[in-house]
PLY file of the C-alpha trace (Angstrom):
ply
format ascii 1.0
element vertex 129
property float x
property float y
property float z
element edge 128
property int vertex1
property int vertex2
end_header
-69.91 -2.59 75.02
-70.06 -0.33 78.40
-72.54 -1.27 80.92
-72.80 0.25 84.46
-75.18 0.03 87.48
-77.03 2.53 89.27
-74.29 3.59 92.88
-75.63 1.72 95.63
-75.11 2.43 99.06
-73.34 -0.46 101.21
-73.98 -0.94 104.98
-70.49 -2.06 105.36
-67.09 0.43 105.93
-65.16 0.73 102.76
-62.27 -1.41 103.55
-64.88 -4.09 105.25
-66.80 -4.44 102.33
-63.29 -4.27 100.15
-62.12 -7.45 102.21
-65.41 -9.18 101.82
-65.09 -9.27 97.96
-61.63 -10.42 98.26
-63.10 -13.58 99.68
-64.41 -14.94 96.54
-66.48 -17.14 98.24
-68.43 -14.19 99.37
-69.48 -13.12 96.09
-71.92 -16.10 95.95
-74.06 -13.86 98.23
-74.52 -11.60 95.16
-75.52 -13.89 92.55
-79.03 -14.14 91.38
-81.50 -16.27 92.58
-81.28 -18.12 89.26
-77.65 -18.98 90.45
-77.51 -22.84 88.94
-73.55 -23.19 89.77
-70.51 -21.24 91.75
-67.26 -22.78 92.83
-64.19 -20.75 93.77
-60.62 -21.93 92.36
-57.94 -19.49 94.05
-57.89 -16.13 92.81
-60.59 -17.36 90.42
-64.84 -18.60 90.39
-67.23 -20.11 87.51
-70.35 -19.66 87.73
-73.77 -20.23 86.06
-77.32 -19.38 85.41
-79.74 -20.69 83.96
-80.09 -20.53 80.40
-76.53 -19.28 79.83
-73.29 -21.10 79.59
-70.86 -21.04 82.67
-68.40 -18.16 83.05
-65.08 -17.46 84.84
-64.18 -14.56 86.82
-60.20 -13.80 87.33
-59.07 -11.57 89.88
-57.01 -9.31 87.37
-56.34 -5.84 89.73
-56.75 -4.75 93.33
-56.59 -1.43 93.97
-56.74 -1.48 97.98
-60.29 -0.70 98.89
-61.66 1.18 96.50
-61.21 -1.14 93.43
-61.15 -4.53 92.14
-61.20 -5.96 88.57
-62.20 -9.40 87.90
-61.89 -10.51 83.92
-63.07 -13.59 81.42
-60.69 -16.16 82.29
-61.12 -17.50 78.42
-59.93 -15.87 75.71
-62.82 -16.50 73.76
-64.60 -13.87 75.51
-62.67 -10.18 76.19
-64.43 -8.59 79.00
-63.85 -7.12 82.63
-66.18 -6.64 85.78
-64.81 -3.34 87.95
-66.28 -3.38 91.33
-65.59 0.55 92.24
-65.79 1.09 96.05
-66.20 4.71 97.75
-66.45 5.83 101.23
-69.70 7.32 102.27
-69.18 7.64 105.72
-67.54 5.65 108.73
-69.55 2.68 108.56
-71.17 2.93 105.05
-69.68 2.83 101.19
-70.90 3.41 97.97
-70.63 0.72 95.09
-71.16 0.85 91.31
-70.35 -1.78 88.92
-68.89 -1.20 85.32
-69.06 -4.08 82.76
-66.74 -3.50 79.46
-66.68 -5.99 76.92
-65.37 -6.48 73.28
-68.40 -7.84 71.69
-69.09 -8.33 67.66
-72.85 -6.05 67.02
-74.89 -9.05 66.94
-73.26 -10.85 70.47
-74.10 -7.31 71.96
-77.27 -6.89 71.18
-77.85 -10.58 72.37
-75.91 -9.92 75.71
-77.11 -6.57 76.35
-80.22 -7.02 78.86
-79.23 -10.10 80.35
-75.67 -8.63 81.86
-77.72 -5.63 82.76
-79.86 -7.41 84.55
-77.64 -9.94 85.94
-74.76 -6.27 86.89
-78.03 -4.82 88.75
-78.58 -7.87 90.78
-75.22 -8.04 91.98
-75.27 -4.43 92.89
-79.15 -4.85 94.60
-77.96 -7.85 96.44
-74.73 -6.23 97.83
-76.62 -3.56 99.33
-78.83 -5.69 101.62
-75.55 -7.14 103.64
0 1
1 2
2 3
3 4
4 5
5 6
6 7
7 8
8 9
9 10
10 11
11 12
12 13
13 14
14 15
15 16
16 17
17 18
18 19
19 20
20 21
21 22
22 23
23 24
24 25
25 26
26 27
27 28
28 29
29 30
30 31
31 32
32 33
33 34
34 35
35 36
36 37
37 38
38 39
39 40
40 41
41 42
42 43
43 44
44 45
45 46
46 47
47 48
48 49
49 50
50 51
51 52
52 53
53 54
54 55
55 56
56 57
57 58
58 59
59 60
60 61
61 62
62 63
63 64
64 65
65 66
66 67
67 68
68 69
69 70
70 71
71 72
72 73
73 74
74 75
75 76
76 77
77 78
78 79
79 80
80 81
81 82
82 83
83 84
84 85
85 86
86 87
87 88
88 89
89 90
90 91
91 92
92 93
93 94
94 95
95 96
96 97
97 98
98 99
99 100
100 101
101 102
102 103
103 104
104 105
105 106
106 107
107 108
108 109
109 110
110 111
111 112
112 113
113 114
114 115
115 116
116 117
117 118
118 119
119 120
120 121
121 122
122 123
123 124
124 125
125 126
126 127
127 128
């Protein structure tokens, strides 16, 4: 399953807002108001919502400033967040998220809306920094 968001324009260089989601911590900012849990581990953060069970996010790949992967930390669950980072200008970038995930039919179609949704919010929220 291949999910993306809508680009979004960030008020933020591209390096500066690079750095700023290499602080883990930082991506707190992003979550949804619904945000229920988030705790940062190293290179790593759970985090939960309501109704939903708590995920882990891995740093798996930095690609400086202009890309970072984070992945499901279980097994259980085969999926990756890519965080794609253009330059726009001096002091502006562009940001679009891609979700891919290996999902049986029926976990899909359960999934679907709410990571939409929840992929959106993080991109919405990152453009009001």
């Amino acid at each position: 399953m291949n999910l993306e968001t809508k680009k979004s324009v960030i008020n933020k260089s591209q390096k500066e807002f690079f750095e700023f989601l290499l602080d883990l911590n930082n991506f707190e900012q992003l979550m949804p108001e619904n945000n229920t849990k988030f705790e940062v581990d190293g290179d790593s953060f759970v985090f939960g919502l309501k109704g939903m069970p708590e995920i882990r996010l891995v740093t798996k790949e930095k690609q400086e400033f202009d890309k970072i992967v984070l992945g499901a930390a279980s097994s259980k669950l085969d999926f990756s967040l890519t965080v794609n980072i253009n330059t726009v200008s001096e002091n502006t970038c562009e940001t679009q998220l891609l979700f891919e995930g290996d999902f049986n039919p029926m976990m899909a179609m359960m999934v679907k809306g709410p990571l939409q949704k929840f992929i959106n919010t993080l991109t919405e929220n990152a453009s009001k920094l």
